[in-house]
DOGU-276450 format. One record per residue (C-alpha): residue number from 1; residue in one letter; x, y, z negated. Coordinates in steps of 0.05 Angstrom, whole numbers, padded with zeros to 5 digits, m for minus. Layout:
<sites>
SITE    nr   rest       xx       yy       zz
SITE   NUM      A        X        Y        Z
...
</sites>
This chain:
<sites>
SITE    nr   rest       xx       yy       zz
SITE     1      X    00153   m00080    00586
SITE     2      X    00135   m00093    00512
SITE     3      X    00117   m00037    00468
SITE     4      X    00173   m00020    00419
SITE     5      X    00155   m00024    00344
SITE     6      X    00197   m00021    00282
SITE     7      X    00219   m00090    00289
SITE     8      X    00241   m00073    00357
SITE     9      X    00325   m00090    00367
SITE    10      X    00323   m00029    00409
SITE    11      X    00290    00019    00344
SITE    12      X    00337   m00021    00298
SITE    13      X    00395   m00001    00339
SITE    14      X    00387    00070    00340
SITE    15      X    00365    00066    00259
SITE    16      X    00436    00044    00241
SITE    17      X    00477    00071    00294
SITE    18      X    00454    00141    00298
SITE    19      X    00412    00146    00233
SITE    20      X    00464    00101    00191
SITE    21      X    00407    00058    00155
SITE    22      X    00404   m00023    00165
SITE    23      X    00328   m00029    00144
SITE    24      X    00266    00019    00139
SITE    25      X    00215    00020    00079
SITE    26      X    00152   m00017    00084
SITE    27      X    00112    00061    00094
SITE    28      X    00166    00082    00138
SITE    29      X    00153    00019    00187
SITE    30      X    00076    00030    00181
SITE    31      X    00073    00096    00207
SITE    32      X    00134    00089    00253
SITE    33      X    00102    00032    00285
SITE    34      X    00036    00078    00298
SITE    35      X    00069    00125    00324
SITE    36      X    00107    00078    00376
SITE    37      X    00037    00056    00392
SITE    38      X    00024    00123    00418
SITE    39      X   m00026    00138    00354
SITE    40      X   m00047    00204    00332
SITE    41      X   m00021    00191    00249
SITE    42      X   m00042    00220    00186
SITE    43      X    00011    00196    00139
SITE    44      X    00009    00211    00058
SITE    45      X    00072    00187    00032
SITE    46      X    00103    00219   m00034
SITE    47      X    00159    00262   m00043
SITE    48      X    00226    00221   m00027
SITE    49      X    00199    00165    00018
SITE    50      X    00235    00192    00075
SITE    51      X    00182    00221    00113
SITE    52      X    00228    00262    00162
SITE    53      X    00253    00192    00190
SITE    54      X    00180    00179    00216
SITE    55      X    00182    00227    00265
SITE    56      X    00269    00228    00275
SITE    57      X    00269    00160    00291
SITE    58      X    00207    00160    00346
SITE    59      X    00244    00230    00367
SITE    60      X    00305    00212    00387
SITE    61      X    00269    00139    00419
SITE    62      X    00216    00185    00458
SITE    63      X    00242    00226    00522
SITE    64      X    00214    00289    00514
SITE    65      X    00217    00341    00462
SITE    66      X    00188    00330    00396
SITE    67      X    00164    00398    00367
SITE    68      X    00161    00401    00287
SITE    69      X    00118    00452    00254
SITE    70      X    00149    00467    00184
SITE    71      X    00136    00522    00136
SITE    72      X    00196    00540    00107
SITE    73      X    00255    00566    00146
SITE    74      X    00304    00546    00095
SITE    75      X    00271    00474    00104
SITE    76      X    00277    00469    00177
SITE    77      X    00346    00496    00177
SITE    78      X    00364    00439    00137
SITE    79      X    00335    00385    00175
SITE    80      X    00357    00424    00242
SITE    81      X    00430    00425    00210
SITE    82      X    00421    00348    00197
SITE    83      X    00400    00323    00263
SITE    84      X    00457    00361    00299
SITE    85      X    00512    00328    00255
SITE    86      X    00488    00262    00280
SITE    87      X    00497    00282    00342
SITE    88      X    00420    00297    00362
SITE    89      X    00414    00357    00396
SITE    90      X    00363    00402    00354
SITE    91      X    00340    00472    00364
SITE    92      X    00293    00514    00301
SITE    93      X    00260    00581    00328
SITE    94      X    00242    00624    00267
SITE    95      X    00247    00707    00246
SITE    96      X    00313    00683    00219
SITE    97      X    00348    00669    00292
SITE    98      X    00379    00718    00323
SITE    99      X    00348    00752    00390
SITE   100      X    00416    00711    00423
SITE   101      X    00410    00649    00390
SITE   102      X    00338    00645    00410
SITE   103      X    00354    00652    00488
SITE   104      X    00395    00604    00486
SITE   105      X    00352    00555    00450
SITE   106      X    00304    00568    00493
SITE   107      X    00353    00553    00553
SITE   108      X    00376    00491    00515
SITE   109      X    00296    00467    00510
SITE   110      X    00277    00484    00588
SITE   111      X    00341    00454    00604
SITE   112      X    00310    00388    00576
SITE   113      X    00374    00392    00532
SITE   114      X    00340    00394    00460
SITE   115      X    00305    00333    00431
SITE   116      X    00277    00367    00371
SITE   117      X    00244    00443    00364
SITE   118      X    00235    00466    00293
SITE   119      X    00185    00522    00300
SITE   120      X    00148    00565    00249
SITE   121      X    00069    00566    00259
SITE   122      X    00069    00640    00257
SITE   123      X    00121    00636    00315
SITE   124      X    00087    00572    00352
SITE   125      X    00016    00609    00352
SITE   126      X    00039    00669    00386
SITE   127      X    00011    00656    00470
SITE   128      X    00076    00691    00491
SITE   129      X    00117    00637    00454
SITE   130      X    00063    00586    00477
SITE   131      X    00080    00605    00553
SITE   132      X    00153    00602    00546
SITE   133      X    00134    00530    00520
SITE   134      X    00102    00520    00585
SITE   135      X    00125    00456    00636
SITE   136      X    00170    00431    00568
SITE   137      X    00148    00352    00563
SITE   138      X    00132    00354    00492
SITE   139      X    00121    00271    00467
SITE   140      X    00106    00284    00389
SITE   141      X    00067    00345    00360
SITE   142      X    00092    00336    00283
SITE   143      X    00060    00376    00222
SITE   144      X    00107    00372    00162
SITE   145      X    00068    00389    00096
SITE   146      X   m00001    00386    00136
SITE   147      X   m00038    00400    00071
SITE   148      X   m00019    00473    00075
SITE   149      X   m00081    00476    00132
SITE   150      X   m00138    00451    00069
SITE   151      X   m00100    00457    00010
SITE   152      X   m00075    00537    00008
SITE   153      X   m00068    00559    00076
SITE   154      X   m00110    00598    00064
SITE   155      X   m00071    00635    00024
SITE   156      X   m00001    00613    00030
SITE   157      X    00002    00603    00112
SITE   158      X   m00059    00634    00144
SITE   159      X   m00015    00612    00211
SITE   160      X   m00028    00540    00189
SITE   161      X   m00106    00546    00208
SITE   162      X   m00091    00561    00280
SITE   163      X   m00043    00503    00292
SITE   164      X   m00104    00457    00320
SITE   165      X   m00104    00515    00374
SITE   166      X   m00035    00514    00389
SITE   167      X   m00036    00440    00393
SITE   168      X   m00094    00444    00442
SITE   169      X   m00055    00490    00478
SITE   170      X    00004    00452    00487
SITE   171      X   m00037    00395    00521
SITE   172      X   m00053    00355    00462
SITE   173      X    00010    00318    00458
SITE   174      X    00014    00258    00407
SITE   175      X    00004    00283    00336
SITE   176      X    00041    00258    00269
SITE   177      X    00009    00302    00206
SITE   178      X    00059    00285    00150
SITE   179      X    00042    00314    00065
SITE   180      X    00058    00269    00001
SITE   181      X   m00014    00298   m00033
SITE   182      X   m00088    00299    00008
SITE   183      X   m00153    00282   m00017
SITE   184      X   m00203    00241    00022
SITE   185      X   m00237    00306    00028
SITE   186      X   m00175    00340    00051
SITE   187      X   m00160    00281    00104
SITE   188      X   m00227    00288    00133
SITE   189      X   m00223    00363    00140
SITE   190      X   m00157    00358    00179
SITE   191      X   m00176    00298    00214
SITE   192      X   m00228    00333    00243
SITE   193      X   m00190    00396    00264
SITE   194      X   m00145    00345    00304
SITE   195      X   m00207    00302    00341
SITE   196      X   m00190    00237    00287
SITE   197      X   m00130    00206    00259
SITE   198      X   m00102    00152    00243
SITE   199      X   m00092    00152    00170
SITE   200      X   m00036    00114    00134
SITE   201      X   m00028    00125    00058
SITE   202      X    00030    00089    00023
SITE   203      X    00008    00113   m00055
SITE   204      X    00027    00160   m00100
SITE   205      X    00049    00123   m00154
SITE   206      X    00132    00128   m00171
SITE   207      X    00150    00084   m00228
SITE   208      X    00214    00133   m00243
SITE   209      X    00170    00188   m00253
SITE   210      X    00157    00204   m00337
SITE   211      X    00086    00244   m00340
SITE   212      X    00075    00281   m00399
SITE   213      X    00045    00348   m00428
SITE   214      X    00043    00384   m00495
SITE   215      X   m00013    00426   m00521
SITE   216      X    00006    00491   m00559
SITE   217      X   m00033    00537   m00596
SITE   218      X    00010    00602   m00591
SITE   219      X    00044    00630   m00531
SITE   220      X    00103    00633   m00580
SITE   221      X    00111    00558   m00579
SITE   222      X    00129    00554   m00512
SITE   223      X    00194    00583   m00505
SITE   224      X    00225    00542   m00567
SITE   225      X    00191    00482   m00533
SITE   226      X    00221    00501   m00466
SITE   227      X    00297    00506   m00501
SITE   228      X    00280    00436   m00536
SITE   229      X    00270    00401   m00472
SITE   230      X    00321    00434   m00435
SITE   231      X    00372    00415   m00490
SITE   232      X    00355    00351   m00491
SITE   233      X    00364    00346   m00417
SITE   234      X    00435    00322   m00413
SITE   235      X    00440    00295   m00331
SITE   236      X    00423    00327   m00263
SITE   237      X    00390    00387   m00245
SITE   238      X    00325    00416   m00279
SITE   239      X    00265    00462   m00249
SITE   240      X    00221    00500   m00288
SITE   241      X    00160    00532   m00253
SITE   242      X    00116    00600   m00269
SITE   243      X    00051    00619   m00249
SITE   244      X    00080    00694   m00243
SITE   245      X    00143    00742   m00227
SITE   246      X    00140    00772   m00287
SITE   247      X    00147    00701   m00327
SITE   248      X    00206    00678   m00281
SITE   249      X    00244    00745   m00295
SITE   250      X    00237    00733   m00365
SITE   251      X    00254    00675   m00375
SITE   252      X    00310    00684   m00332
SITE   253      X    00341    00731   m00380
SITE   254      X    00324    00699   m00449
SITE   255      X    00358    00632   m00419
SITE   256      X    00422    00665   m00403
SITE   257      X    00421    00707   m00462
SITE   258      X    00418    00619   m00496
SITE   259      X    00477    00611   m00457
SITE   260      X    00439    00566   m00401
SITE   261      X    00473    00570   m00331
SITE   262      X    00408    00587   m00292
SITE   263      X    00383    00625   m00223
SITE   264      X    00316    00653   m00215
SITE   265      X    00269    00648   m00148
SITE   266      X    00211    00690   m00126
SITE   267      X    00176    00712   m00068
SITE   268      X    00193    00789   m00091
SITE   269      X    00271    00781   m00085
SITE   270      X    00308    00798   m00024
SITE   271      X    00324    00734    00022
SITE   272      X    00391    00748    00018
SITE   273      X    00387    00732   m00061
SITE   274      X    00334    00672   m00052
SITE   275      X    00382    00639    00003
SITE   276      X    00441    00652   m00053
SITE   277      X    00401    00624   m00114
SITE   278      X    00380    00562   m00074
SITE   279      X    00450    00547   m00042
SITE   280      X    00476    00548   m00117
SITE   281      X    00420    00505   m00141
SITE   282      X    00430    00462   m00082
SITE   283      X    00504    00447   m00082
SITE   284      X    00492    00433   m00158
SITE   285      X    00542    00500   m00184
SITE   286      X    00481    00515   m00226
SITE   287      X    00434    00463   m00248
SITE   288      X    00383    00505   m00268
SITE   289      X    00327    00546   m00229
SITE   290      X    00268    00583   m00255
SITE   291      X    00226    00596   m00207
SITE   292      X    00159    00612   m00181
SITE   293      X    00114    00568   m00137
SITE   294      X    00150    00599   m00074
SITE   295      X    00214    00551   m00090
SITE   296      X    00219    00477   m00075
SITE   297      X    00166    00459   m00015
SITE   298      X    00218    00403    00021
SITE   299      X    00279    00414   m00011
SITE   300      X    00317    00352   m00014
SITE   301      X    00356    00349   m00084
SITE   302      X    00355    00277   m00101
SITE   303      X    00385    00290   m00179
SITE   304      X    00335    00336   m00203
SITE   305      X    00313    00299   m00277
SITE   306      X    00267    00351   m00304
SITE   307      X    00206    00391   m00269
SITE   308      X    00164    00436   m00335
SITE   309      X    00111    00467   m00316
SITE   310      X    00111    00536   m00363
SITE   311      X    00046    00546   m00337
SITE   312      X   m00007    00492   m00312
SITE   313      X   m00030    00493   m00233
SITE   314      X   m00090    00511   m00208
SITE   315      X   m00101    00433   m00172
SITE   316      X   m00065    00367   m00187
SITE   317      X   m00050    00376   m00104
SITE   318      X   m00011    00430   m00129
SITE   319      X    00013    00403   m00196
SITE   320      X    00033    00322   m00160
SITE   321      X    00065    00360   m00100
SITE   322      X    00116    00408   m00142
SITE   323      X    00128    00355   m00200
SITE   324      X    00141    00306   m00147
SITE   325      X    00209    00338   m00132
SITE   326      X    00240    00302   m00183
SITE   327      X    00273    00237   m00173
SITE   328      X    00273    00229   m00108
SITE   329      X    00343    00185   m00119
SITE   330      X    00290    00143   m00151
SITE   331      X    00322    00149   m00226
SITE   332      X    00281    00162   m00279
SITE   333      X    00264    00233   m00286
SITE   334      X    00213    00279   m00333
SITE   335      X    00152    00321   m00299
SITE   336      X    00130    00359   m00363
SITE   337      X    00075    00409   m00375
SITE   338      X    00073    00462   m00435
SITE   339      X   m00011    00473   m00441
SITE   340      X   m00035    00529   m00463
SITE   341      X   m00107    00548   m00462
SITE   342      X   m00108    00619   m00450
SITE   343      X   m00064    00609   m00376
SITE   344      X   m00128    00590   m00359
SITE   345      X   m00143    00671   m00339
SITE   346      X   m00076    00673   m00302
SITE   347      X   m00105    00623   m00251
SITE   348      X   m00177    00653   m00256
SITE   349      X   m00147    00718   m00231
SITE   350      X   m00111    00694   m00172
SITE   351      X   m00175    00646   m00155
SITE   352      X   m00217    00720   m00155
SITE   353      X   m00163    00736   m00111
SITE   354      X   m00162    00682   m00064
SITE   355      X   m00220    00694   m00022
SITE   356      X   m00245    00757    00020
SITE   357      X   m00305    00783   m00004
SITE   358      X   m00364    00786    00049
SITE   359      X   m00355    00867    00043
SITE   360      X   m00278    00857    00057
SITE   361      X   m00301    00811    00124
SITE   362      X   m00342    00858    00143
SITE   363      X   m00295    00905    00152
SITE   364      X   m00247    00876    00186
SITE   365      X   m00294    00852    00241
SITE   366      X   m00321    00931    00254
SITE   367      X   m00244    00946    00254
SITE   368      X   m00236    00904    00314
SITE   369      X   m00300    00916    00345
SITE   370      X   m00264    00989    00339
SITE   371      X   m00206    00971    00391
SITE   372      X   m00163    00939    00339
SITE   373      X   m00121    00870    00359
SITE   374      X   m00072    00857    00308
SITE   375      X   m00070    00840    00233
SITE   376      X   m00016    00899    00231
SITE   377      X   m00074    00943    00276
SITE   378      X   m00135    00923    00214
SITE   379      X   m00084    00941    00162
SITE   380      X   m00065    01013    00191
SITE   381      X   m00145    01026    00181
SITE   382      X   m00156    00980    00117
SITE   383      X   m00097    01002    00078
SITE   384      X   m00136    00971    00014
SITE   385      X   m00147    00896    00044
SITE   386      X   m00073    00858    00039
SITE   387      X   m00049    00837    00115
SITE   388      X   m00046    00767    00091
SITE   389      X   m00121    00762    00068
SITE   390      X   m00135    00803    00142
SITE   391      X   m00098    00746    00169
SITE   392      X   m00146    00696    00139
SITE   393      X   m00204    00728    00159
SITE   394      X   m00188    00734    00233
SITE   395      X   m00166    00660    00229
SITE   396      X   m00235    00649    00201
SITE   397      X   m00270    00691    00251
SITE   398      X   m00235    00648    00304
SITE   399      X   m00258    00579    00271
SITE   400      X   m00330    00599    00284
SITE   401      X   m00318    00628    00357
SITE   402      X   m00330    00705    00340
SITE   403      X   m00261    00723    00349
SITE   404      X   m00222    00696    00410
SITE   405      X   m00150    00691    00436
SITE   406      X   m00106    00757    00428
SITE   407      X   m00158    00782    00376
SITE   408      X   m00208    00789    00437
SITE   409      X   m00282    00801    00406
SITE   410      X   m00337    00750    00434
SITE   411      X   m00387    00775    00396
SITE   412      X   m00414    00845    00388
SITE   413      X   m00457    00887    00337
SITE   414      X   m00457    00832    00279
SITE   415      X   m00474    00856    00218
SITE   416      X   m00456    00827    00151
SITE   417      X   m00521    00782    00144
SITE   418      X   m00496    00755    00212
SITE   419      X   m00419    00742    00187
SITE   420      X   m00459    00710    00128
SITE   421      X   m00438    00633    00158
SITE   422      X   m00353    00657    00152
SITE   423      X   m00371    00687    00076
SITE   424      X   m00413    00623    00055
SITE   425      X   m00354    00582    00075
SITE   426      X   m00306    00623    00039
SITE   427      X   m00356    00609   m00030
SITE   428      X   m00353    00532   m00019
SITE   429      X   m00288    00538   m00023
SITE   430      X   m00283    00580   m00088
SITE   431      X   m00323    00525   m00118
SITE   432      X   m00281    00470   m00098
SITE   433      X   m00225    00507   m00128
SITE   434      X   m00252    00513   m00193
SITE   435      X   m00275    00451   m00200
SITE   436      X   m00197    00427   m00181
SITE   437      X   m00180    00476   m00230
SITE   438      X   m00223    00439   m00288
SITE   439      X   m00190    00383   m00266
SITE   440      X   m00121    00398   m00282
SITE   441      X   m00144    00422   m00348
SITE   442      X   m00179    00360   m00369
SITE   443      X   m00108    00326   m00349
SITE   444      X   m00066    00370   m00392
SITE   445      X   m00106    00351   m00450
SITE   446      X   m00125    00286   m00435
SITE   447      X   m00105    00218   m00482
SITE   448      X   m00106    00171   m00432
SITE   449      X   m00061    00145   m00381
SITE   450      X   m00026    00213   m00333
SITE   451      X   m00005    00161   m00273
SITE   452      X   m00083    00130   m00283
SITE   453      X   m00108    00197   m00286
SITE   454      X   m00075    00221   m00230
SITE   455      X   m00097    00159   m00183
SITE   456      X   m00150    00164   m00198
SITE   457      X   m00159    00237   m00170
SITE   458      X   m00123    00214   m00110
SITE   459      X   m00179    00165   m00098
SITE   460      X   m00123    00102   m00110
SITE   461      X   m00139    00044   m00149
SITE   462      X   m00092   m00006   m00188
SITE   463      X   m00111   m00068   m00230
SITE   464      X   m00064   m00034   m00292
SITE   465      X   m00103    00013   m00337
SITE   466      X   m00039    00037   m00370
SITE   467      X    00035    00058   m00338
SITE   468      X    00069    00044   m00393
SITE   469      X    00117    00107   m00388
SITE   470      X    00077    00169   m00391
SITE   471      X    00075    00204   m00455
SITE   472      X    00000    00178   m00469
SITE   473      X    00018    00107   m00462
SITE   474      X    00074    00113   m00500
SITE   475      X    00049    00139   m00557
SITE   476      X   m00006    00085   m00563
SITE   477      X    00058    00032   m00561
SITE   478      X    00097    00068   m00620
SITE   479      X    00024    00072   m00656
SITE   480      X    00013    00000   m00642
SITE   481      X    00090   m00022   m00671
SITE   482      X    00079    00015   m00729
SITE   483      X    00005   m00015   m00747
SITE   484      X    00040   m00087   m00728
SITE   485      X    00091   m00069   m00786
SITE   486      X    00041   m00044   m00837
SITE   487      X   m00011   m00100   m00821
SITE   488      X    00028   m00162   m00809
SITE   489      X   m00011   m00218   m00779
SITE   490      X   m00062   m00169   m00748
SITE   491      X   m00081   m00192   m00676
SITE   492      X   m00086   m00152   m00622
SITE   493      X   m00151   m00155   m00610
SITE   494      X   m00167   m00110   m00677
SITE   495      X   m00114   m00057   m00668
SITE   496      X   m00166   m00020   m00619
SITE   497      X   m00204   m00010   m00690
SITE   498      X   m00147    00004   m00736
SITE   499      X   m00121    00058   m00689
SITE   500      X   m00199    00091   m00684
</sites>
């Protein structure tokens, strides 16, 4: 029997009749037809290329269950909602189902009922969840936003680090690790976790996408310059990120108080007032969120026209992968960035934050060589190290085999020069992050080319040395009309030296 591929009348069938779409993109078919060919895939495609179809489409061909890993609930409930109004019969397992709905999910999946599982990697990493998983035929292992296990998972998802274990545990099933932003660095450090991949990258570059940033002086510049882009913004929806909860609340109230029709998002609300906020963003009732970085991973808005940055990033991973949520109806949208210098200690602070310190490692491992199993068990004795930053450690004490399954110690009487291999790890990757960090501040004052710059960084090269349509390149044009006008009959060649 031939192998299917995207070409396949059988794939095309079930693209229009159940999907509803006559033709794929050229990324979608690439990594599609990998997958068919039974390939463990890295794919890197940005934000609106229809990644979830890569994995859908195989899905529903495939017999078994496909499990996706997702970090958001509100993201997988979305995608789980999707698939079972086309008829697909999809189950998501999260903190958010209740104690019913999760029997009978779990019915539906033994039953051999449910194509799709949406899990959580907190949930998927627990070995009681793992054994109810047990004897399910599971055909496609897929990652959505895989760079959470390099990027900040760290920080953000210490679950995310022990997903190569749960895969392992589940049998090694076929793998499909789908992000719009990884480094060649980053690819490498995932493709490793996972024994290879097969790595398909489709670009970064989205012509509809208007890059530009403005340098201020005074921290009172930026609100007037926030109000004159977001008056100017006539169409669509509009996002504008903080780097804190303090900054979102503020300028929460000072837009309403300029008559803006706006909702705010953080981490610090209750769920019941994110899930609110982002249903009215959502359904477009109010076009306007301010929000930390905690809103936006995979939400599928395709009007949003403006994405300002009140504060700059700490990475371009970071900056590319939240700016990239505009446009994704591929109309011509604005990613701005309001650069100031001093924001610079807002990131420094939560860099000296990111890491544990070797003293703070230390003491988590002599809390479980104590008798203790759990995060929750360290923090009842460590009530001044953060559960989420014991989390990391213990995921880190795993990677390097002192720390086994169901937080069982398999090594005994270490001392802190002997943890010294977890700590020096730990200090690699607080100079990676600075350097990223230097990075994005060389872009938000840079002259040249944003798109160039940023392909650069990505490691993807173009013949063009200018986009044409970031706010760099077209300044240079409106220089170059004007010195046309002033010096008629000048050539091209010398307006280099009349703009110097």
């Amino acid at each position: 029997m031939a192998r299917l591929t995207s070409r396949s009348p059988k794939v095309r069938k079930v693209l229009k009749d159940t999907f509803g779409f006559t033709k794929l993109r050229d990324a979608q078919a690439q990594v599609i037809d990998s997958v068919l060919a039974g390939r463990n895939t890295f794919a890197i495609m940005p934000t609106g290329s229809g990644k979830s179809l890569c994995y859908q489409l195989p899905g529903e061909l495939f017999v078994g269950t496909t499990i996706v890993v997702s970090p958001l609930i509100a993201l997988m409930k979305d995608q789980n909602e999707k698939l079972n109004e086309l008829g697909i019969e999809s189950v998501e397992l999260n903190s958010a189902v209740s104690a019913d709905d999760e029997k009978t999910s779990l019915r539906e999946l033994k039953k051999g009922r449910a194509e799709f599982l949406y899990v959580t990697p907190e949930r998927l990493m627990s070995p009681d969840f793992q054994k109810q998983l047990k004897g399910l035929t599971v055909d496609l292992f897929v990652i959505d936003e895989v760079h959470c296990l390099s990027q900040w998972g760290h920080d953000f998802r210490p679950a995310f680090l022990g997903l190569a274990d749960s895969w392992k545990a589940l049998g090694r099933p076929q793998l499909l690790a789908l992000t719009a932003t990884a480094t060649s660095e980053v690819v490498e450090e995932i493709s490793t976790m996972f024994g290879g991949l097969e790595v398909i990258q489709s670009g970064i570059y989205r012509k509809n996408l208007q890059y530009e940033a403005e340098v201020l002086d005074r921290e009172d510049e930026k609100f007037p310059a926030l109000l004159e882009r977001l008056r100017s913004h006539q169409k669509g929806s509009a996002i504008v990120y903080c780097a804190t909860v303090a900054c979102v609340e503020d300028l929460y109230e000072r837009l309403r108080a300029e008559g803006f029709s706006v909702v705010r998002y953080h981490g610090k609300m209750k769920a019941a007032d994110r899930h609110a906020a982002q249903d009215q963003f959502m359904s477009g009732e109010v076009p306007l969120v301010v929000a930390t970085n905690a809103f936006g991973m995979g939400i599928d808005k395709s009007n949003i026209r403006l994405i300002l940055h009140y504060h700059f990033t700490g990475s371009l991973e970071a900056y590319y992968q939240e700016s990239g949520r505009a446009g994704r109806d591929g109309q011509h949208a604005i990613c701005s960035l309001l650069y100031l210098k001093k924001d610079k200690s807002t990131q420094a602070f939560f860099l000296a934050g990111k890491y544990p310190s070797a003293d703070a490692i230390t003491a988590v491992y002599k809390v479980i060589e104590a008798g203790a199993r759990t995060a929750e068990d360290v923090k009842e004795q460590l009530a001044s190290i953060a559960v989420t930053k014991i989390r990391v450690i213990m995921s880190a004490l795993r990677s390097v085999g002192i720390l086994g399954a169901r937080g069982r110690l398999m090594r005994r009487g270490l001392e802190q020069k002997d943890l010294s291999t977890v700590f020096e790890t730990y200090q690699a990757k607080r100079t990676k992050d600075q350097e990223k960090l230097k990075q994005m501040i060389v872009y938000a004052q840079t002259a040249l080319c944003r798109w160039k710059f940023l392909m650069n960084y990505f490691e993807q090269s173009v013949a063009w040395t200018e986009c044409n349509h970031c706010d760099n390149c077209l300044a240079k044009h409106k220089t170059i009309s004007v010195l046309r006008e002033s010096h008629p009959g000048v050539v091209s060649t010398d307006l280099d030296e009349l703009m110097a």
